[in-house]
Backbone atoms as SQL, in Angstrom:
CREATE TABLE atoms (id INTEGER PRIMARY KEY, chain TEXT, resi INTEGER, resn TEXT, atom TEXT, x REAL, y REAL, z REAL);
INSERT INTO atoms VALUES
  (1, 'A', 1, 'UNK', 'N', 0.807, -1.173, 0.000),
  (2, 'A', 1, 'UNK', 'CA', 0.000, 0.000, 0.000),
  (3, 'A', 1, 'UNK', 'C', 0.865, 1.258, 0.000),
  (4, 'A', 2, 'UNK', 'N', 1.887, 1.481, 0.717),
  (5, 'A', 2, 'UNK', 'CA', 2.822, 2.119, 0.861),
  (6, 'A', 2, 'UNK', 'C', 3.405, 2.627, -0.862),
  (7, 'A', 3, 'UNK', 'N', 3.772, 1.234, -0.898),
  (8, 'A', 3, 'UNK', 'CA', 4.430, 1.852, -2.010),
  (9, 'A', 3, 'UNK', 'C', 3.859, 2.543, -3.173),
  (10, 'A', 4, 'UNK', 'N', 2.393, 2.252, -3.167),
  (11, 'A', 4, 'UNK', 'CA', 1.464, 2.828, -3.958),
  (12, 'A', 4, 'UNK', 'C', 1.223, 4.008, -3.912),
  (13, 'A', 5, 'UNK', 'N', 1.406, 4.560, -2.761),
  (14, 'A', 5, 'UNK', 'CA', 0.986, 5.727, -2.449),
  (15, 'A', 5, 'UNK', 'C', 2.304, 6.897, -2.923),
  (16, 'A', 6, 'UNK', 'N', 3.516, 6.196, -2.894),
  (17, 'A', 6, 'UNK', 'CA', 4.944, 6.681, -3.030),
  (18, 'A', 6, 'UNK', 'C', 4.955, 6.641, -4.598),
  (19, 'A', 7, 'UNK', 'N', 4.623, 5.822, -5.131),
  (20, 'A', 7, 'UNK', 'CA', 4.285, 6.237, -6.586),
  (21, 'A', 7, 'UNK', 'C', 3.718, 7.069, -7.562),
  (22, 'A', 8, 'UNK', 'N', 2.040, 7.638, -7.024),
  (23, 'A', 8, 'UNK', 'CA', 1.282, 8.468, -7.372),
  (24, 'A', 8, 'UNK', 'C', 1.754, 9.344, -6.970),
  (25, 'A', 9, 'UNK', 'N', 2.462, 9.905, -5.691),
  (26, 'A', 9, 'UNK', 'CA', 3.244, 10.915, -5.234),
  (27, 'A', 9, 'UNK', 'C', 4.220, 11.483, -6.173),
  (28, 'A', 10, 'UNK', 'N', 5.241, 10.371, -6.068),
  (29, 'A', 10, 'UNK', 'CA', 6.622, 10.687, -7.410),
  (30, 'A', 10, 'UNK', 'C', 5.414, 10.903, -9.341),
  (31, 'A', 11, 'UNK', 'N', 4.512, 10.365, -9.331),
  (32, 'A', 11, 'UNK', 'CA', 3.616, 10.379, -10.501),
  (33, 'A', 11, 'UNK', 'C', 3.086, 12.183, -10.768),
  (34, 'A', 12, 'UNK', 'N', 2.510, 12.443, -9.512),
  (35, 'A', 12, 'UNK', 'CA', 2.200, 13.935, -9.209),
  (36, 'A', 12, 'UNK', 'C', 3.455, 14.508, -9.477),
  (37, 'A', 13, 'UNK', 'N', 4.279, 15.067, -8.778),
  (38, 'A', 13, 'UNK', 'CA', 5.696, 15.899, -9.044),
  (39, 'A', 13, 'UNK', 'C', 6.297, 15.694, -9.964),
  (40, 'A', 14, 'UNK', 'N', 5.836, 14.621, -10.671),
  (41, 'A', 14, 'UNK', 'CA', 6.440, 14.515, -12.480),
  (42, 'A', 14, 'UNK', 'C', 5.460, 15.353, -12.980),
  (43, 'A', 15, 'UNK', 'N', 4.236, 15.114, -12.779),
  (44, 'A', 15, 'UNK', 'CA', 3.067, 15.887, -13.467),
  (45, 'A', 15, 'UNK', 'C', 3.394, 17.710, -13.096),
  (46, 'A', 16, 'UNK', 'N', 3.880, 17.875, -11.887),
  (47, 'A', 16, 'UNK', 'CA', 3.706, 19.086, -11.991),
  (48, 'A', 16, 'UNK', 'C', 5.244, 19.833, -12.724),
  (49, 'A', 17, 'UNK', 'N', 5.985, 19.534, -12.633),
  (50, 'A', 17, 'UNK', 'CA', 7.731, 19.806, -13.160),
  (51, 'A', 17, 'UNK', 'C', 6.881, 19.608, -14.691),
  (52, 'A', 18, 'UNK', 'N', 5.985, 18.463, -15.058),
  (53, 'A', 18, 'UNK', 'CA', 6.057, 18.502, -16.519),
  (54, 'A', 18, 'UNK', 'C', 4.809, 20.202, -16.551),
  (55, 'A', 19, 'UNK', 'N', 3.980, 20.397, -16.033),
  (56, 'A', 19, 'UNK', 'CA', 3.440, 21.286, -16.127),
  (57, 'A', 19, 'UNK', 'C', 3.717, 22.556, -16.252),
  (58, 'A', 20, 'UNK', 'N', 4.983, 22.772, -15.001),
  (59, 'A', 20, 'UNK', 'CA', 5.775, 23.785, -15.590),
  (60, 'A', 20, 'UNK', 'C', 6.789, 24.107, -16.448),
  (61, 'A', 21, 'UNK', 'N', 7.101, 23.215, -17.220),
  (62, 'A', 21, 'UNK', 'CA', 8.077, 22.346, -18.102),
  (63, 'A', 21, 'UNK', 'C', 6.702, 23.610, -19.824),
  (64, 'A', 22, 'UNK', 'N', 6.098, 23.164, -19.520),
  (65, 'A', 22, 'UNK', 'CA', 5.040, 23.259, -20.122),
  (66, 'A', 22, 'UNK', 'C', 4.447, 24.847, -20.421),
  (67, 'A', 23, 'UNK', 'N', 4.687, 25.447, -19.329),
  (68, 'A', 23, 'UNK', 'CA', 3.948, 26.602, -19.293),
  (69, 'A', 23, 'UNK', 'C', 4.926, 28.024, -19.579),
  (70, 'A', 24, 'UNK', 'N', 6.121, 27.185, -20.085),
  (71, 'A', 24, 'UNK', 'CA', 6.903, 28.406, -20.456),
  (72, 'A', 24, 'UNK', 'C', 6.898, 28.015, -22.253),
  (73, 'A', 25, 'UNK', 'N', 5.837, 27.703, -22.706),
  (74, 'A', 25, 'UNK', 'CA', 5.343, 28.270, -23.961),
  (75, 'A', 25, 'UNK', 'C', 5.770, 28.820, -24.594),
  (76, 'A', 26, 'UNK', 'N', 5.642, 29.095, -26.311),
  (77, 'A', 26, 'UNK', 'CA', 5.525, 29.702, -27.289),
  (78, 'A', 26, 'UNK', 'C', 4.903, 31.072, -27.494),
  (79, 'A', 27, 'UNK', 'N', 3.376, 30.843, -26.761),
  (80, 'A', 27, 'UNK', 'CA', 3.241, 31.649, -26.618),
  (81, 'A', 27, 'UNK', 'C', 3.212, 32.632, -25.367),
  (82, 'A', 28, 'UNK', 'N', 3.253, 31.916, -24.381),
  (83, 'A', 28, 'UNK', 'CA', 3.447, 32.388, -22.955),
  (84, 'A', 28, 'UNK', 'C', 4.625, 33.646, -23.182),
  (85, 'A', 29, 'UNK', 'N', 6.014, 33.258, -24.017),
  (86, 'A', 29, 'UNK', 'CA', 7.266, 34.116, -24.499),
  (87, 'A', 29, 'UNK', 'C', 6.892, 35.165, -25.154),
  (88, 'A', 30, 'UNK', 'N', 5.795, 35.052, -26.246),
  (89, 'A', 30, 'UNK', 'CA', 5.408, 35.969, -27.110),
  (90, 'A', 30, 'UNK', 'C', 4.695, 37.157, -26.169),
  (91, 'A', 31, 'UNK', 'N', 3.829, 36.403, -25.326),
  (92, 'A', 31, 'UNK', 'CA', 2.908, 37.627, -24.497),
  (93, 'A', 31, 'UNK', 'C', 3.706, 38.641, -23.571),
  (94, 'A', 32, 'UNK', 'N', 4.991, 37.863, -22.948),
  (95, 'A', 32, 'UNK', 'CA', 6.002, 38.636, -21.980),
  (96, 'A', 32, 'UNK', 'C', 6.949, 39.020, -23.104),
  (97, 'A', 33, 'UNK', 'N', 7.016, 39.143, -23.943),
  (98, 'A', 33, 'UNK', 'CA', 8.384, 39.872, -25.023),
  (99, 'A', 33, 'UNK', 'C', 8.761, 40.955, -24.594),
  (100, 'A', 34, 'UNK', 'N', 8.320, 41.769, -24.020),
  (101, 'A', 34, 'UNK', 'CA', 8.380, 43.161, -23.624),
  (102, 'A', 34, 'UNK', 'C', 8.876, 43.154, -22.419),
  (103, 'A', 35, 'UNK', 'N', 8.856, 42.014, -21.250),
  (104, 'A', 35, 'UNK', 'CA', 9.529, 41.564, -19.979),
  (105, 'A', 35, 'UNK', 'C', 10.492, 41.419, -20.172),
  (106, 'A', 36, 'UNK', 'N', 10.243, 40.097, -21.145),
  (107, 'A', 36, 'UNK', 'CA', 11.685, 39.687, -21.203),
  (108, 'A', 36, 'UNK', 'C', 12.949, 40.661, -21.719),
  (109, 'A', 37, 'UNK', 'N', 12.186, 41.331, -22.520),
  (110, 'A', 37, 'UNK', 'CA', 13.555, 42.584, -23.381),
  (111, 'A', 37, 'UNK', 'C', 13.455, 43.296, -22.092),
  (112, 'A', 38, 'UNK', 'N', 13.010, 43.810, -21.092),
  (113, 'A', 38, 'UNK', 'CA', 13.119, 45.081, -20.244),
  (114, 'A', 38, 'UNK', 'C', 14.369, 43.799, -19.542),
  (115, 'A', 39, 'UNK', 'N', 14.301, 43.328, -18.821),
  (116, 'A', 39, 'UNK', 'CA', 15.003, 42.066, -18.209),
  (117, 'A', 39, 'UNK', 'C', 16.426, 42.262, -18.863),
  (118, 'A', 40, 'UNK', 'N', 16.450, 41.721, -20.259),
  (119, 'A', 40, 'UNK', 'CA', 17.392, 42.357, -20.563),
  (120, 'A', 40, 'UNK', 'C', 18.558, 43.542, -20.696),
  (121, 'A', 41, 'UNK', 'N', 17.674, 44.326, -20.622),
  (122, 'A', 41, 'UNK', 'CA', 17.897, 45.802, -20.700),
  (123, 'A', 41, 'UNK', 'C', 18.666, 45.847, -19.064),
  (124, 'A', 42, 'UNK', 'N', 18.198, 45.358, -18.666),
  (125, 'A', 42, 'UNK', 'CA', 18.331, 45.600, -17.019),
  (126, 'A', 42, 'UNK', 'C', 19.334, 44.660, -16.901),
  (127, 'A', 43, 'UNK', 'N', 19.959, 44.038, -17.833),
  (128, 'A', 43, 'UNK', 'CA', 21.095, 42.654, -17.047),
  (129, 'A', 43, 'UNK', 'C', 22.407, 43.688, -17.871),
  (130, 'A', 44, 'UNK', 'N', 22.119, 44.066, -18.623),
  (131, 'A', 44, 'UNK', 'CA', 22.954, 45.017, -19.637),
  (132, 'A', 44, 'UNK', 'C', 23.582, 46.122, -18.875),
  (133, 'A', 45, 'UNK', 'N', 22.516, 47.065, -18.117),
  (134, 'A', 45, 'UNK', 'CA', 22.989, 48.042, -17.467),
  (135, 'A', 45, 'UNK', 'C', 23.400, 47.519, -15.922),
  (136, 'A', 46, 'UNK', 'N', 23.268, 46.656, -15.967),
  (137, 'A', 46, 'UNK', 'CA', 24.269, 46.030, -14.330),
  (138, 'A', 46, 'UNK', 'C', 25.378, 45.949, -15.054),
  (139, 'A', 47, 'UNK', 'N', 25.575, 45.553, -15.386),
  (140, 'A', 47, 'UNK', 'CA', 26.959, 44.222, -15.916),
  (141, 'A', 47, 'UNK', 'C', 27.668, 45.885, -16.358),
  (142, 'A', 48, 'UNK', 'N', 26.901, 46.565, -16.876),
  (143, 'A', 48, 'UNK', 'CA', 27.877, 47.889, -17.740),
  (144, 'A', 48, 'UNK', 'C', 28.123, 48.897, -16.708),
  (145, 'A', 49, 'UNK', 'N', 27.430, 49.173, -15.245),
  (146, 'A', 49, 'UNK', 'CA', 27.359, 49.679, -14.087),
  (147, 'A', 49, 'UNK', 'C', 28.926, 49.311, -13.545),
  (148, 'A', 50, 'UNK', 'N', 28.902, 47.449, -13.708),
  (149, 'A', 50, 'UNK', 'CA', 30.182, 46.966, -12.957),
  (150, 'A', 50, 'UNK', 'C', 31.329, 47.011, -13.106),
  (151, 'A', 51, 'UNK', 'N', 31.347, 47.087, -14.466),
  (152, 'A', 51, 'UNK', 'CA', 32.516, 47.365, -15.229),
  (153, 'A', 51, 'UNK', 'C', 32.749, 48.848, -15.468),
  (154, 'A', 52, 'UNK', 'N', 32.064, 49.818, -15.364),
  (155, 'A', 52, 'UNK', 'CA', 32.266, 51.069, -15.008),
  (156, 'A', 52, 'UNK', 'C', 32.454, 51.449, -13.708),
  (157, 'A', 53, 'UNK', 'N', 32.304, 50.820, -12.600),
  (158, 'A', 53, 'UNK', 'CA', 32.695, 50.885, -11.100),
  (159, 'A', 53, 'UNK', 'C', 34.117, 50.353, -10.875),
  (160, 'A', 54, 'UNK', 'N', 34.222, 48.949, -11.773),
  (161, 'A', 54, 'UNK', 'CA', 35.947, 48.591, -11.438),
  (162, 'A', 54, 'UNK', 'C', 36.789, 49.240, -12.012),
  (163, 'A', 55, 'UNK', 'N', 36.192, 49.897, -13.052),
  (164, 'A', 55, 'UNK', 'CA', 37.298, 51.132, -13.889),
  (165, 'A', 55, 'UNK', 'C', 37.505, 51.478, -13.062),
  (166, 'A', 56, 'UNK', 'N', 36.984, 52.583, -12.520),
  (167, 'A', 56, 'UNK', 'CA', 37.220, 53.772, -11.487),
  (168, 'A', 56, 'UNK', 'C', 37.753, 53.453, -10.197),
  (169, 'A', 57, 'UNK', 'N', 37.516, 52.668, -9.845),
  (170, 'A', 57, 'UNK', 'CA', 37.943, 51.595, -8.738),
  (171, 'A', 57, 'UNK', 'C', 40.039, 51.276, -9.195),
  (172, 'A', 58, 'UNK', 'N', 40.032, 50.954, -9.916),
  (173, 'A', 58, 'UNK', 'CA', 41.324, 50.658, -10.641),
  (174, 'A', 58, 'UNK', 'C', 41.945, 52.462, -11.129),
  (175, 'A', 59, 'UNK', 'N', 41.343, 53.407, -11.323),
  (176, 'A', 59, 'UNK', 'CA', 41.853, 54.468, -12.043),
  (177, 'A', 59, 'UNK', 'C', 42.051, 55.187, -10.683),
  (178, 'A', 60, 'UNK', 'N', 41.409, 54.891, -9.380),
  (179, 'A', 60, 'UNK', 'CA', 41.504, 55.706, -8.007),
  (180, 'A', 60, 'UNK', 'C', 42.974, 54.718, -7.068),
  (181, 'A', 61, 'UNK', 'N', 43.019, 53.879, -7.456),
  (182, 'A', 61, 'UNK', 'CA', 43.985, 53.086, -6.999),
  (183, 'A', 61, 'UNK', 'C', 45.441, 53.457, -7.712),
  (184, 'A', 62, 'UNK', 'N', 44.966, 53.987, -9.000),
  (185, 'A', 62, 'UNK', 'CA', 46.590, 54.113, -9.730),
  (186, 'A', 62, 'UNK', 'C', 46.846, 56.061, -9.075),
  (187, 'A', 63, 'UNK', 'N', 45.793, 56.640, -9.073),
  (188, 'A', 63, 'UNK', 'CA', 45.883, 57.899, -8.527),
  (189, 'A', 63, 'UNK', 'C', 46.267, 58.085, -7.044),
  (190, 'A', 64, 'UNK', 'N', 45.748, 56.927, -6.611),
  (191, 'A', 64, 'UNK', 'CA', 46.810, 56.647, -5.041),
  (192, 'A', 64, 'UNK', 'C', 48.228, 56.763, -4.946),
  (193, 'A', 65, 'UNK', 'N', 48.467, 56.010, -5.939),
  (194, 'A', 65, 'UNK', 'CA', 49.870, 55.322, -5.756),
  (195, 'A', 65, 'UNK', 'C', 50.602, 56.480, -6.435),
  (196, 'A', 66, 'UNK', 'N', 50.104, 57.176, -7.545),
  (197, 'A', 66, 'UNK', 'CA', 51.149, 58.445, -7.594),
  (198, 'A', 66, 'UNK', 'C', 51.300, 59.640, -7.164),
  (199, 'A', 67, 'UNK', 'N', 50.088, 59.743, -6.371),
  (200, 'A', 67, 'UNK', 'CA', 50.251, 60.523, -5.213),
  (201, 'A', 67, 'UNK', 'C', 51.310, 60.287, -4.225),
  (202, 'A', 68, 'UNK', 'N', 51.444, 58.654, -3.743),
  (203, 'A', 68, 'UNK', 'CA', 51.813, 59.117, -3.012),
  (204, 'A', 68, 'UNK', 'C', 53.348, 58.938, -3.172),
  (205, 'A', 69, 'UNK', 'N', 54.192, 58.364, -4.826),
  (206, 'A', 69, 'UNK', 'CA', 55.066, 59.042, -5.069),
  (207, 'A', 69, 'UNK', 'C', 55.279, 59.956, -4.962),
  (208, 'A', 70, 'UNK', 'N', 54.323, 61.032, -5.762),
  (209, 'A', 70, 'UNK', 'CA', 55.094, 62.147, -5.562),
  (210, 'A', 70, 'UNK', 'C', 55.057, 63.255, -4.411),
  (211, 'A', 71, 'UNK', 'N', 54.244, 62.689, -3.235),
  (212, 'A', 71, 'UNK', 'CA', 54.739, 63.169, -2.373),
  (213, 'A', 71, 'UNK', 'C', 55.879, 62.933, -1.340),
  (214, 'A', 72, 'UNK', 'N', 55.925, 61.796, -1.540),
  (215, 'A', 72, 'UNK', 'CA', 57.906, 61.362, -1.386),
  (216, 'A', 72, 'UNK', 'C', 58.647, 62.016, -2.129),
  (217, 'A', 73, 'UNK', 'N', 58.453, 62.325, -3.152),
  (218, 'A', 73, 'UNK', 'CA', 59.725, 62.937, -3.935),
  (219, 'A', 73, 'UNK', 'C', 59.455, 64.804, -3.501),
  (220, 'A', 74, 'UNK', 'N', 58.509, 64.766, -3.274),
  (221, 'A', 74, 'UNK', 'CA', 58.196, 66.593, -2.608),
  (222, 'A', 74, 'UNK', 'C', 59.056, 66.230, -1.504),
  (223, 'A', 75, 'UNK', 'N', 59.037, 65.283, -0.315),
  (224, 'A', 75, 'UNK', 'CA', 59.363, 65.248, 0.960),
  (225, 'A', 75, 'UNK', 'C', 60.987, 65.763, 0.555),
  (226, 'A', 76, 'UNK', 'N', 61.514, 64.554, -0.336),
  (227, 'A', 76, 'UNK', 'CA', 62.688, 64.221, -0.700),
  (228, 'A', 76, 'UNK', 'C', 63.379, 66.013, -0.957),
  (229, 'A', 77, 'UNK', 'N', 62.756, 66.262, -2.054),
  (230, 'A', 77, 'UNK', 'CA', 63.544, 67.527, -2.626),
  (231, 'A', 77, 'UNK', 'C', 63.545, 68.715, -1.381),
  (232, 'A', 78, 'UNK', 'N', 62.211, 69.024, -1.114),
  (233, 'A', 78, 'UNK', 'CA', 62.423, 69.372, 0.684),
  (234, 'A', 78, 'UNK', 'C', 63.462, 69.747, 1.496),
  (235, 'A', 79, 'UNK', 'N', 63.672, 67.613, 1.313),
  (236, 'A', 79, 'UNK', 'CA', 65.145, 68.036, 2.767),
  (237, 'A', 79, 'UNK', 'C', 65.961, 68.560, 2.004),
  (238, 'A', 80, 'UNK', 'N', 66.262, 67.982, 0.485),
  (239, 'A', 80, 'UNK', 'CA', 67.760, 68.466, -0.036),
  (240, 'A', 80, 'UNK', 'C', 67.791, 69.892, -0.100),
  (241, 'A', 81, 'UNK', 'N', 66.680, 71.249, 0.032),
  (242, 'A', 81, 'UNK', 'CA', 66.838, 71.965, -0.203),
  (243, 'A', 81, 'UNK', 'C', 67.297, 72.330, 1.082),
  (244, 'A', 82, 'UNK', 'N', 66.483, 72.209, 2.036),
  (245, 'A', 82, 'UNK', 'CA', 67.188, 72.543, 3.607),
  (246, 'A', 82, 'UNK', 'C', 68.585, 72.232, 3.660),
  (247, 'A', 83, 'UNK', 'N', 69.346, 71.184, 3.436),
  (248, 'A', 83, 'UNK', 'CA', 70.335, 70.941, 3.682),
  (249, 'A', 83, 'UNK', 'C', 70.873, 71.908, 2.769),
  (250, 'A', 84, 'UNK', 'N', 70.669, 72.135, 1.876),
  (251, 'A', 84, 'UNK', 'CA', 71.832, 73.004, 0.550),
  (252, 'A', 84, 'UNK', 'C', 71.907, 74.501, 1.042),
  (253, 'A', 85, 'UNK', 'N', 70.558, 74.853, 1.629),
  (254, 'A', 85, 'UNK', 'CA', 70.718, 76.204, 2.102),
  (255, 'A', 85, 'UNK', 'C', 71.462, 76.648, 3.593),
  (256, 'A', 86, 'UNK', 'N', 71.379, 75.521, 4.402),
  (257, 'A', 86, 'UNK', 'CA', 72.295, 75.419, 5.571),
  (258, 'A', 86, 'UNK', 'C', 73.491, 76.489, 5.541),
  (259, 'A', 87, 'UNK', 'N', 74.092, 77.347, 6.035),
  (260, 'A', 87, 'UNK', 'CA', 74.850, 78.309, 6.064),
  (261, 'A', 87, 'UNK', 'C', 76.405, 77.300, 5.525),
  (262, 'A', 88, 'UNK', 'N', 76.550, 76.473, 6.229),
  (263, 'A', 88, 'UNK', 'CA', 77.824, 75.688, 5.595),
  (264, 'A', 88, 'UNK', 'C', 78.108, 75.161, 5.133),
  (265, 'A', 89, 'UNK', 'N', 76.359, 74.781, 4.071),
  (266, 'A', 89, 'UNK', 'CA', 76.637, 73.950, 2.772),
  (267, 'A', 89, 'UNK', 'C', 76.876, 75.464, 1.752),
  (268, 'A', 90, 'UNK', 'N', 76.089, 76.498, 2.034),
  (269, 'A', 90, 'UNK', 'CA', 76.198, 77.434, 1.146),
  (270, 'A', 90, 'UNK', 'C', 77.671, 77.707, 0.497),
  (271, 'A', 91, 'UNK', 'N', 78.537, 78.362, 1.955),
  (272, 'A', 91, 'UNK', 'CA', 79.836, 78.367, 1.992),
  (273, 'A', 91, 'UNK', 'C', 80.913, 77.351, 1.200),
  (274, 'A', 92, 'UNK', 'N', 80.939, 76.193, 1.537),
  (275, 'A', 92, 'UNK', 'CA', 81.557, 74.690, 0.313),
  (276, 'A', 92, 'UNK', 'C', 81.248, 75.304, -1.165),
  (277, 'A', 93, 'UNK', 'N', 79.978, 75.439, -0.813),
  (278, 'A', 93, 'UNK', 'CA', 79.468, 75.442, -2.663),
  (279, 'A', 93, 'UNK', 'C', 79.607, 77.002, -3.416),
  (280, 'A', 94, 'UNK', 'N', 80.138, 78.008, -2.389),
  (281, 'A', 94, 'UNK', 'CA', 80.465, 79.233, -2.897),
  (282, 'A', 94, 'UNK', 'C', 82.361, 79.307, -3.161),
  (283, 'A', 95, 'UNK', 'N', 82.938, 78.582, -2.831),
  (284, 'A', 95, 'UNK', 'CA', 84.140, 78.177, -2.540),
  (285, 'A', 95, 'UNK', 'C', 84.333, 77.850, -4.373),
  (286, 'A', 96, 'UNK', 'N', 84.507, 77.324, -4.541),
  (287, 'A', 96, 'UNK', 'CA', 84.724, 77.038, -6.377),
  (288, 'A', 96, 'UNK', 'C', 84.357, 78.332, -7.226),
  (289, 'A', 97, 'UNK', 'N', 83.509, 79.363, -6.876),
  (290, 'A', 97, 'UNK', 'CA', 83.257, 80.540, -7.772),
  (291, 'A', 97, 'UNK', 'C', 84.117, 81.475, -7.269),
  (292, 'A', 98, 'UNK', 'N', 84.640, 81.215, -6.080),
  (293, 'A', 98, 'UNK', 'CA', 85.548, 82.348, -6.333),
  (294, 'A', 98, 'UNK', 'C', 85.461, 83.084, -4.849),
  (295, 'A', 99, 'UNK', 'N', 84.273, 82.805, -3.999),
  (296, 'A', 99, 'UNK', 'CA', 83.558, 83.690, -3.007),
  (297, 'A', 99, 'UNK', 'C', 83.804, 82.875, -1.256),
  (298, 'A', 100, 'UNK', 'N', 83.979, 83.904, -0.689),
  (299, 'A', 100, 'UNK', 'CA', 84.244, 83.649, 0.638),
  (300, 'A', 100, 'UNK', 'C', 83.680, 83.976, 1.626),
  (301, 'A', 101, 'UNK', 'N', 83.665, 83.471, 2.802),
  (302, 'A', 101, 'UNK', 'CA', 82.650, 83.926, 3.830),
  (303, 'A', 101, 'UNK', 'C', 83.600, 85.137, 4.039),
  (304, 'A', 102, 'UNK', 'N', 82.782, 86.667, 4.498),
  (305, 'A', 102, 'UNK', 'CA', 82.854, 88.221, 5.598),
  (306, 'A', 102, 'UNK', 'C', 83.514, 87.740, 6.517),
  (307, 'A', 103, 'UNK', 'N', 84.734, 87.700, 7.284),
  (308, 'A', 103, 'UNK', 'CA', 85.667, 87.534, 8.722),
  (309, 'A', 103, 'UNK', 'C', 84.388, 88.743, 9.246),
  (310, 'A', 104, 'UNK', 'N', 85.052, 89.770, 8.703),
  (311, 'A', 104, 'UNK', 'CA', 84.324, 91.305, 9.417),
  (312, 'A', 104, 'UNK', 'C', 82.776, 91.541, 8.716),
  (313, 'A', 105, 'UNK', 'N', 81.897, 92.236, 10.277),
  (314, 'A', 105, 'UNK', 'CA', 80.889, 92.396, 9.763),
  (315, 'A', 105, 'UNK', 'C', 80.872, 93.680, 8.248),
  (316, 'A', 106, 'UNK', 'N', 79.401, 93.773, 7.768),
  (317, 'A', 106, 'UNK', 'CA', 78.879, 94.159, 7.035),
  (318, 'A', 106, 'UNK', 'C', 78.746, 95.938, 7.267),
  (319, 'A', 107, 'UNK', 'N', 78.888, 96.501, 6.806),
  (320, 'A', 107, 'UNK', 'CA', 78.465, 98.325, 6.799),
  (321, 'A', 107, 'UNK', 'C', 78.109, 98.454, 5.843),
  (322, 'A', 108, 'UNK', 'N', 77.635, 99.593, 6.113),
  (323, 'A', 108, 'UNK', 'CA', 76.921, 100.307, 4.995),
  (324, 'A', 108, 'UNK', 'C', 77.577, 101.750, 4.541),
  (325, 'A', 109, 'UNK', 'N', 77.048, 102.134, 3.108),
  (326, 'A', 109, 'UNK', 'CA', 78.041, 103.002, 2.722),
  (327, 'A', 109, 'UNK', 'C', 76.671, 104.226, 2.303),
  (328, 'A', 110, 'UNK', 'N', 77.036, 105.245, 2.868),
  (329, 'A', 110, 'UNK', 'CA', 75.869, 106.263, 2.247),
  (330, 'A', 110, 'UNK', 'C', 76.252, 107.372, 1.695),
  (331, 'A', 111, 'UNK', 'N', 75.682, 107.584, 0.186),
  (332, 'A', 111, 'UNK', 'CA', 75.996, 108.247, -0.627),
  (333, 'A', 111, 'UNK', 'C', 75.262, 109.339, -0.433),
  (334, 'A', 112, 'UNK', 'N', 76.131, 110.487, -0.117),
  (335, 'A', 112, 'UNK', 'CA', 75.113, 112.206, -0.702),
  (336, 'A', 112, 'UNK', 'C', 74.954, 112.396, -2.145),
  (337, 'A', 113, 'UNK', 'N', 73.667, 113.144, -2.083),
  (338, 'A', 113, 'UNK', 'CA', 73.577, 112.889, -3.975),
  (339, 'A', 113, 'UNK', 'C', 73.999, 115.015, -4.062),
  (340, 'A', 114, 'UNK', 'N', 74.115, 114.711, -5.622),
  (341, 'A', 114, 'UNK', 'CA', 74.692, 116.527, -6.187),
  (342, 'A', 114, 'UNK', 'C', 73.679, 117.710, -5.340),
  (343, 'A', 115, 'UNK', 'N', 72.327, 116.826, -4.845),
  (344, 'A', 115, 'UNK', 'CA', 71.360, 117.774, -5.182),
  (345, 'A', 115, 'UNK', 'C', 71.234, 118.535, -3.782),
  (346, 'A', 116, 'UNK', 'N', 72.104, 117.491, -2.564),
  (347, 'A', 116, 'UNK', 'CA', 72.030, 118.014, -1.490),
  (348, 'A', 116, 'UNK', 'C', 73.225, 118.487, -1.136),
  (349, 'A', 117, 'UNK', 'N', 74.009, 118.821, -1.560),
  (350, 'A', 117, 'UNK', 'CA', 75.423, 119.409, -1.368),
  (351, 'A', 117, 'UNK', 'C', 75.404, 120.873, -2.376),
  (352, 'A', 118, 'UNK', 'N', 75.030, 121.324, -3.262),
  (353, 'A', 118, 'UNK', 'CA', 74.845, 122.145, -3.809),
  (354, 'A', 118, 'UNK', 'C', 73.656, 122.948, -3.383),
  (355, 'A', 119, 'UNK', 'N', 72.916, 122.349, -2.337),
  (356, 'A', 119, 'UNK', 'CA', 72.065, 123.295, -1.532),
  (357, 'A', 119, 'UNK', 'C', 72.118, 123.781, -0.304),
  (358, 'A', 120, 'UNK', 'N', 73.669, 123.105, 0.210),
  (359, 'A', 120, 'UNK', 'CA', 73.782, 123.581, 1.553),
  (360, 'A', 120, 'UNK', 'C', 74.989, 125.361, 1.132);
């Protein structure tokens, strides 16, 4: 009895798999054509969404990375300038043109012009 009953069972769930087997039609396709293309439309603009997100995704990652070269190489040029302007790197590197550090301080020299001597 059992097994009878296990039969018409497995008999039913064939019947219904064939039913829906069934109901995706000829014309069932024809009546949703307009689903199915929107469906489409819609698998199109994901897929073209994703691949326009990993671009940018990939184009923000390469803009990382040369950032942050070149702000190492800003850091870099930086120190070398500090160091070059240092009072006793100046001095070394004025040494070959010809120029020497002042022993004695600096004065100043002030010129009378024609216009105030011819009016005293």
């Amino acid at each position: 009895m059992e097994n009878l009953s296990n039969q018409t069972d497995e008999k039913r769930q064939g019947k219904t798999w064939r039913n829906v087997l069934d109901s995706f039609s000829y014309e069932l396709i024809v009546r949703n054509i307009y689903f199915l293309l929107f469906l489409a439309c819609l698998g199109i603009v994901y897929i073209t969404n994703n691949h326009f997100a990993e671009k940018n995704v990939r184009n923000l990652n390469k803009k990382q990375r040369e950032l942050k070269e070149l702000r190492w190489k800003h850091i870099d040029a930086k120190t070398r300038y500090m160091f070059q302007s240092k009072q006793s790197e100046v001095i070394r590197n004025s040494v070959p043109l010809g120029l020497k550090e002042l022993m004695a301080p600096p004065y100043r020299i002030d010129m009378v012009s024609q216009h105030q001597t011819n009016g005293q």
